[in-house]
C-alpha positions as CSV (number, residue, x, y, z in Angstrom):
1,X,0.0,0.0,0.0
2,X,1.6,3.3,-0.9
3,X,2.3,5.6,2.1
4,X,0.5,8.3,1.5
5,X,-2.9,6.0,1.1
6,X,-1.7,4.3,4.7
7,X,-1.8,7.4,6.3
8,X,-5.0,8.8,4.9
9,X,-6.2,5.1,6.1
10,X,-4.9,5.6,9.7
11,X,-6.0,9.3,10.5
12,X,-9.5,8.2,9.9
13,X,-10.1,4.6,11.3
14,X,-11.9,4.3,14.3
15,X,-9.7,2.3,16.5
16,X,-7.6,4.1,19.4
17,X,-4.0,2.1,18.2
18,X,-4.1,4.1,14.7
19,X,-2.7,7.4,16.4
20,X,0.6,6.1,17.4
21,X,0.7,3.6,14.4
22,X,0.0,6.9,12.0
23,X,2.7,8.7,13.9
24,X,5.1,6.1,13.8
25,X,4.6,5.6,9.9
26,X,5.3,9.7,9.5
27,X,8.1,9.5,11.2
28,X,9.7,6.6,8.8
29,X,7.9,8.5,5.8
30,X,10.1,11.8,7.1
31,X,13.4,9.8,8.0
32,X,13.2,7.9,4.3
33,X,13.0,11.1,2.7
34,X,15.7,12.9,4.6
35,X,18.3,10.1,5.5
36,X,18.0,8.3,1.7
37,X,16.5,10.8,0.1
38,X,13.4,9.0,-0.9
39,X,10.5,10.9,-2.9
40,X,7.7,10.6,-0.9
41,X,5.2,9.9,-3.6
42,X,7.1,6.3,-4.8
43,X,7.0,5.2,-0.9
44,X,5.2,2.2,0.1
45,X,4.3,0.1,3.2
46,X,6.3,-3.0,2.8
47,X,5.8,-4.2,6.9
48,X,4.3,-3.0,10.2
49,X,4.0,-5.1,13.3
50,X,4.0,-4.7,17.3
51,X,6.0,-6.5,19.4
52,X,6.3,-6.6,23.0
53,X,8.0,-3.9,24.9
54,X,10.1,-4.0,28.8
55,X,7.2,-4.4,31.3
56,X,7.1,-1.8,34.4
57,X,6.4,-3.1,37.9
58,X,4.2,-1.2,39.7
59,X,2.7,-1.1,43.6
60,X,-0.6,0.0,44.3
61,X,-1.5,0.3,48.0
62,X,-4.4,-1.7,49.1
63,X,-6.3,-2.1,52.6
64,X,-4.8,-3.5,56.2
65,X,-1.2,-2.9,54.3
66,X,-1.2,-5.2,51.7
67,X,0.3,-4.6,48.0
68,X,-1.2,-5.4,45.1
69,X,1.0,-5.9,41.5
70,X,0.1,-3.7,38.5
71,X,1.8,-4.4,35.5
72,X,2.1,-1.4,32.7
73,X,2.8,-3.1,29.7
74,X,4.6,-1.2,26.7
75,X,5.0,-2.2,23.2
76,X,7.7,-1.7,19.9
77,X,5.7,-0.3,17.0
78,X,7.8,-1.0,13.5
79,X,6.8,0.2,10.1
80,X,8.9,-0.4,7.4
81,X,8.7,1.6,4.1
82,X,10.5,1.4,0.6
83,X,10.6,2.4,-3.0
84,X,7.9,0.9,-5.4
85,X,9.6,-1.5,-7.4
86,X,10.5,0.3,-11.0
87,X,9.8,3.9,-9.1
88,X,13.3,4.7,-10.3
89,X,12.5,5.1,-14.4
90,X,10.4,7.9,-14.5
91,X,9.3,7.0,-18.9
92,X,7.3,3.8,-19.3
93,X,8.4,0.8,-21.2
94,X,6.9,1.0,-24.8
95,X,6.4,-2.8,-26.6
96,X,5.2,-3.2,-30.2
């Protein structure tokens, strides 16, 4: 999916993970066009996943001085973009 249609895909879905996912994917859209110089329009989504993050321990304070565990859990978002395949020949092949 090209990059541009991912991101007009994340600003408007519904669900409450597609803010950091959006911002995440802007931030590899911006880094591909600054470290490699990458033309933004011949950028496409190649991956994205989530994987597990460190885990903070937490005490929350509980009646006749007990303790109970919480457990904030954090995550790695990766998105990984690319040039479209042939994005580099700007004419078009012409066969007879």
């Amino acid at each position: 999916m090209p990059a541009d249609e991912a991101q007009a895909v994340l600003r408007f879905a519904p669900q409450s993970a597609s803010e950091p996912v959006g911002k995440v994917l802007a931030s590899a859209v911006a880094n591909a066009e600054h470290n490699d110089k990458l033309d933004r329009e011949t950028l496409v989504v190649e991956g994205a996943w989530v994987d597990e993050g460190p885990t903070l321990k937490r005490i929350r304070p509980r009646g006749f001085g007990r303790a109970f565990r919480v457990t904030k859990r954090t995550s790695h978002i990766t998105v990984v973009v690319a040039e479209r395949s042939g994005a580099s020949s700007k004419t078009k092949e012409r066969t007879r």
